[in-house]
C-alpha angles and dihedrals in degrees: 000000000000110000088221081067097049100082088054101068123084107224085057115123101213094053111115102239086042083061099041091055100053090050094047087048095049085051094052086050089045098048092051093045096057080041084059106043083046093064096040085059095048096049087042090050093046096049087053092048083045099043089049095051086059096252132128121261121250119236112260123266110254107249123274104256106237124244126259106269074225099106119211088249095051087037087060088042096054088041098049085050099047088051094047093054095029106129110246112231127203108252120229112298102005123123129223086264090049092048086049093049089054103044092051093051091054092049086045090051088043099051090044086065108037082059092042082058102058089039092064101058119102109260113209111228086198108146117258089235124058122224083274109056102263139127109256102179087167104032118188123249099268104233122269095229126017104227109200118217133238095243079193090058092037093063088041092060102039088050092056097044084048086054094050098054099047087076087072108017133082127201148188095251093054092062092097091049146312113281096351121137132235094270105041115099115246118252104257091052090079127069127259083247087048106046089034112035112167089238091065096058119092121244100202122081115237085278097059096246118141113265115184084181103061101079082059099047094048083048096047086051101043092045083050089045093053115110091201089050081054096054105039083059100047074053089060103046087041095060095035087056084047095051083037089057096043088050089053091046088052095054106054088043083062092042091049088054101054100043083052090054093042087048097053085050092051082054099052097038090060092043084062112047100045077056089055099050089053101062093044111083088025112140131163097239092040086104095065102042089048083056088052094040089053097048089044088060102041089052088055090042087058106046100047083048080056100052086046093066106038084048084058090048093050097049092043086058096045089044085058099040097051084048095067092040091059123230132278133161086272094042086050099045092054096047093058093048088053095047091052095056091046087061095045089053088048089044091057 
């Protein structure tokens, strides 16, 4: 079946009277259900009063029979329905002719009063137009008695409930300020001097007590409240940091600078004099004697690498041989005194 169908049938469980009706049913349960455990309380609370004053209990109430989920509204439904297609059936004696007169007669007395009913009812001879051109197909009842108003009462009372709701309530025209008129200048149109003069200002505390200190301290706080006063200072550290930070730049630019130039002299200076120390000692037969100098000093390397290791040899051969002697205090004595001139001779 189309879905778009669905919602029209009645046995359909989303449909709003469908709904309606199971909610009303499960309060009614509801409802019974709470009627009947509050009995129960009270007859059980009866039997124990009962039982503690030493009486006998009396025997429990049978429980009350539920009513039929059938409400009186649906009970008149059903039964309107069941009359309406209820089979007629010819009574005892009667022919078929006698069955069809009757039951002409009852539609005929059916159908009298069923016309009797709607024309009774009160027909309403309103125009089909208001007072201001328009259709009106369903006009109102016009009043029985036109009550005139107190247009003094009437103010009163809008002016308290207006009043009243201004405690809670803010409007446009309070966006220049709470309570101004049309004319007044808004607050921050004036000047700090001007909404604020020092004249203005009381010199007494809350107790009434004279305070010459006052007038300082409200201009101390307003200056410190002020959001201008706030900035203009922010303005002021801003550009000292700034003049802070290009000193500093300039500083170490300077710095920089002469460190660079020190450090060029440094230089120049060390080039110099190492040029200087070069042509100092310079001679034309400096080469030969430097040739002398340096085989001179490779023939005694070699011979003092040559007694080294002769002197080794030797105490190697004096360590083996007292070894297989044996030792004794003498032997010990000598072989120290040996070792001690062989290092002599390796240290020369």
């Amino acid at each position: 079946m189309p879905l778009h169908l669905l919602g029209k049938k009645s046995w359909n469980v989303y449909n709003p009277e469908n709904i309606a009706r199971v909610r009303r049913d499960e309060a009614q349960a509801q409802a019974r259900e709470e009627e009947q455990e509050r009995r129960m309380q009270e007859v059980d609370a009866e039997r124990r009063i009962q039982i503690l004053r030493g009486e006998r209990p009396s025997t429990p109430p049978p429980p009350p029979r539920s009513p039929s989920p059938i409400s009186r509204h649906d009970r008149k439904s059903y039964a309107e329905d069941t009359a309406r297609f209820r089979k007629r059936r010819r009574l005892a004696g009667e022919n078929d002719t006698d069955r069809d007169i009757r039951f002409a007669r009852e539609d005929a007395q059916i159908a009298l009063a069923k016309r009797e009913e709607l024309a009774s009812t009160q027909s309403s001879d309103a125009p089909l137009y208001d007072s201001a051109g328009h259709i009106d197909l369903f006009p109102s009842q016009p009043s029985q008695k036109h009550t005139e108003k107190n247009p003094e009462a009437e103010k009163e009372s809008a002016e308290r409930q207006k009043a009243y709701e201004d405690q809670y309530t803010m409007r446009f025209s309070n966006a220049a300020g709470f309570r101004q008129s049309v004319g007044q200048k808004p607050w921050y149109s004036a000047s700090g001097t001007e909404a604020m003069a020092p004249d203005s200002i009381s010199g007494k505390d809350v107790w009434g007590n004279e305070d010459p200190m006052r007038r300082e301290r409200e201009k101390a706080r307003i200056d410190a409240n002020d959001p201008l006063a706030a900035m203009k200072k922010g303005v002021r550290q801003l550009k000292s940091v700034e003049q802070e930070r290009r000193k500093w730049d300039e500083e170490r630019r300077r710095e920089l600078e002469a460190f660079k130039v020190e450090e060029n002299r440094s230089r120049h200076r060390r080039r110099r004099s190492r040029s200087s120390d070069i042509l100092e000692n310079f001679q034309l037969d400096a080469s030969q004697d430097g040739d002398r100098r340096a085989n001179r000093h490779h023939r005694h390397g070699r011979d003092t690498s040559r007694d080294r290791s002769l002197g080794v040899t030797i105490t190697d051969a004096r360590i083996a041989k007292h070894t297989t002697q044996g030792t004794n205090e003498d032997s010990d004595w000598r072989f120290f005194s040996f070792s001690f001139l062989d290092c002599c001779v390796l240290h020369l």
